[in-house]
N, C-alpha and C positions, 0 to 999 in steps of 0.2 A: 135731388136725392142721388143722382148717379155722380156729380159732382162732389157730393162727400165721400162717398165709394171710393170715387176717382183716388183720393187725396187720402182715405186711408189706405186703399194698397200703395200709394208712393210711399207714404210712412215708414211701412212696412219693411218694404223694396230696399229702403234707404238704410234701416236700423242694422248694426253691426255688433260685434262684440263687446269693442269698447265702449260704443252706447250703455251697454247689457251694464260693463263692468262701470262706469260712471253714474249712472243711476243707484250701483248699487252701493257707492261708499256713500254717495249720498244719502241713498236712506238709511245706513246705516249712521251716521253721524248725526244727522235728526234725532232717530232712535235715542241716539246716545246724550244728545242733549235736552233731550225731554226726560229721560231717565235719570239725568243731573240732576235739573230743575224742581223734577217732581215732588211732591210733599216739602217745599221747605219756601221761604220767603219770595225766594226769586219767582215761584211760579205764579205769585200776585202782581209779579212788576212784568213777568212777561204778558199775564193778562193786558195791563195797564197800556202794553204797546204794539199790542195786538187792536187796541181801541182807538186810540189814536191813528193806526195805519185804516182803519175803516174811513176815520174822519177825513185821511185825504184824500183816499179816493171816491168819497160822498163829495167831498167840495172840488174835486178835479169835474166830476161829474156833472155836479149842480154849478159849475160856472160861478163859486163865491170868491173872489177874488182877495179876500182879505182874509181869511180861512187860510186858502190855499198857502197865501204867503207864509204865513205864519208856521203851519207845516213844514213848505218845504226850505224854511231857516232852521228850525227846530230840529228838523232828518238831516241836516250838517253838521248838527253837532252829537247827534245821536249816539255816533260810535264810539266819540270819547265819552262820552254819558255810561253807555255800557260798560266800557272797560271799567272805570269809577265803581258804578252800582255792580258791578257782576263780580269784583274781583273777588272774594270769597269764593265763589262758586269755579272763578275761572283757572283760581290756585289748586282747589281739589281735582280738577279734569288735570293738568300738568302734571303732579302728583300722583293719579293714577296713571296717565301716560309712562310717568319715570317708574313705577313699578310693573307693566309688564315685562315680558319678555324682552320686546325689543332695547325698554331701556336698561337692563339689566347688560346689556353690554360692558365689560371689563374697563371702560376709557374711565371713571372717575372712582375706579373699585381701591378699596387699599392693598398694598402688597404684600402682605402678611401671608407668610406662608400658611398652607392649610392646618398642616400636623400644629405650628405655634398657635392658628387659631384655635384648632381643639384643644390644646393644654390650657388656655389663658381660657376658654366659657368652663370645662371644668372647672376650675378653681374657681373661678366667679360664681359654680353654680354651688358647689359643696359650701362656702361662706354664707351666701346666700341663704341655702337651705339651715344651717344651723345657725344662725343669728334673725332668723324668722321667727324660731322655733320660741327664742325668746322674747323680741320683741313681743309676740303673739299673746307668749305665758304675761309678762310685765304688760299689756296693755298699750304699749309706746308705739304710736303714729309712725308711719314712715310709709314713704312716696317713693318709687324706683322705677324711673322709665330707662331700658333697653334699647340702645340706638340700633336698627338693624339697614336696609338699605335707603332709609331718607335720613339726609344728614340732618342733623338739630341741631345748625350751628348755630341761629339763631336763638335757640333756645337756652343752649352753654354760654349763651355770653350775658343772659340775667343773672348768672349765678359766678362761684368761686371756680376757679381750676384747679383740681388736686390731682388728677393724675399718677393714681396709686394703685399697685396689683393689691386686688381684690383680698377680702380680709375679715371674718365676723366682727374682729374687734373695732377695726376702724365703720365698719356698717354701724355697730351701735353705737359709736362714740358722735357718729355726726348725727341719729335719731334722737339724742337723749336728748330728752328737755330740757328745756332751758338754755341748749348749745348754739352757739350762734348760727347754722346753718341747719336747726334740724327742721325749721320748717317748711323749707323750700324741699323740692326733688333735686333728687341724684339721679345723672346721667352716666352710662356705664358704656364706653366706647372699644368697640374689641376685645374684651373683657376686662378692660381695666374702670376703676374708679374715676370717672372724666373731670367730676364737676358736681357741686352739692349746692342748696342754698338755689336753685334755680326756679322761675315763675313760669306756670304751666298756662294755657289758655283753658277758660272754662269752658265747659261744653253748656246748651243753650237748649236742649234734649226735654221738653217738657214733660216727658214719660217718666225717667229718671223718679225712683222711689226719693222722698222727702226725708226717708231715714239716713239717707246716703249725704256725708258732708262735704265739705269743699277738696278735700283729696281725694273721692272718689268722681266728683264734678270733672275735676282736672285732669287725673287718669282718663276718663273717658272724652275729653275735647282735646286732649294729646293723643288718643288713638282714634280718633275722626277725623285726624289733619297728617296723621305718618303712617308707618308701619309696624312703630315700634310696639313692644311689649311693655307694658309697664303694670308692676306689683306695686298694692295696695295693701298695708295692714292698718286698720283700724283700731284707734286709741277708745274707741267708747266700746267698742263685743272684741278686741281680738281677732276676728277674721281674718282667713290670708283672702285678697283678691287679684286676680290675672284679668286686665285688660287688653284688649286685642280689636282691631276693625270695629270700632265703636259698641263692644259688645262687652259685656263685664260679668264675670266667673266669680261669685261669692262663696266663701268658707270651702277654699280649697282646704285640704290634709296635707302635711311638709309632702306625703308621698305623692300626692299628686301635682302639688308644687314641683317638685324637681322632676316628674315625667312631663308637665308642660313645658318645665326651661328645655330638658333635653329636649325634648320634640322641635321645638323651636330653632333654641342654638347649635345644636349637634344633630341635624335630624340621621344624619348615617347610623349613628349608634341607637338611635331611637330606633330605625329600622332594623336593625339588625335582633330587635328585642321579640321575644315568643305575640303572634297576632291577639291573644287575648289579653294582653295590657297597652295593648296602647288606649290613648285617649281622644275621645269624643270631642274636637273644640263645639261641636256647635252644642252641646248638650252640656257642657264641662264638667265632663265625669268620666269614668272609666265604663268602657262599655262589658 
């Protein structure tokens, strides 16, 4: 007894700050990647190897010698196995890395002046807003992801490049049916028209209402994997919808449609507006 004593005042004796502060990204990072994991597929495969790590140190233990082997070739290849099987999950952790703070760093920003970026989401929002308006009245489908700081370059290049300041006319002319791009989404790059005709990734969301069809599927597995914002209108009710962080806003009003772009694209002039209009994302309504 006095010998453990012993051993934990040296512990003690020995533990420093940096101890203090290594322990503590560590668990932080744990944290972090069990809060990744949690509720979605991976947290069955990390079960899965969570089982297998029992099995070897049962047969380290129990002296099975052909057990063991088989382990410890199998934990060789383990980490490319992961990379493999995790990389979904391993792309979302990156992806949230690249959006805080830190990676919000100027090195890969565009150089677009600020004043030309608020003229060019104006006018992207005013078009917007009023070829909504009828898209909405007419019933006609349209998909509109907002590229904000994850690039979708990947995603521009399933589709056409057009590359045109913003415009109702041309919004409806690539939604109309029957056009050759109206059934892919439109990409909207610093507020210009990037790219139409482009294939979204589905979201995989088993919650998701059944009444919701494959443009609102996609809206919302394009805001589970970026930051972007992307409007939905509905060819079967009309609906406007604002996607955002895997979350979806049904049957905005055009005025709450363009208090979300402003809030969004322009947040200065949004703040700048009286505190009983702004809007509620987590509720998507005006509080």
């Amino acid at each position: 007894m006095s010998a453990l004593w012993y051993w934990i005042v040296n512990a003690f004796n020995a533990f420093s700050w940096r101890d203090a502060v290594d322990i503590t990204v560590i668990a932080y990072l744990i944290y972090q990647a069990i809060k990744l994991v949690r509720e979605t597929r991976a947290a069955q495969l990390v079960k899965g190897i969570a089982m297998l790590l029992v099995l070897y140190v049962i047969a380290r233990a129990a002296e099975l010698r052909t057990m063991k082997f088989l382990m410890e070739n199998l934990m060789q290849l383990g980490f490319v196995a992961l990379v493999v099987v995790f990389q979904p999950e391993l792309r979302r952790a990156l992806e949230q890395v690249g959006r805080s703070r830190i990676g919000k760093l100027q090195v890969f920003s565009s150089s677009m002046g600020e004043q030309d970026a608020k003229i060019g989401w104006t006018k992207f929002i005013n078009a917007l807003v009023e070829e909504a308006s009828a898209l909405s009245r007419q019933k006609i489908g349209a998909l509109i992801v907002i590229e904000q700081n994850t690039k979708l370059g990947d995603i521009i290049k399933t589709g056409t490049i057009i590359d045109s300041d913003p415009s109702a006319e041309l919004i409806g002319n690539i939604f109309f049916p029957n056009s050759p791009l109206h059934d892919g989404a439109m990409i909207v790059r610093n507020g210009r028209l990037h790219a139409a005709g482009c294939f979204l990734p589905l979201s995989d969301n088993s919650e998701i209402s059944r009444e919701l069809g494959t443009r609102h599927r996609a809206a919302l597995g394009m805001s589970e994997m970026s930051d972007a914002l992307v409007i939905v209108v509905s060819e079967e009710t009309g609906y406007i919808t604002a996607c955002q962080n895997g979350r979806l806003d049904r049957g905005l009003t055009l005025a709450e449609l363009r208090e979300r772009l402003s809030s969004v694209l322009i947040p200065e002039k949004f703040a700048s507006e009286p505190s009983d209009k702004k809007f509620d994302f987590r509720k998507g309504k005006k509080q």
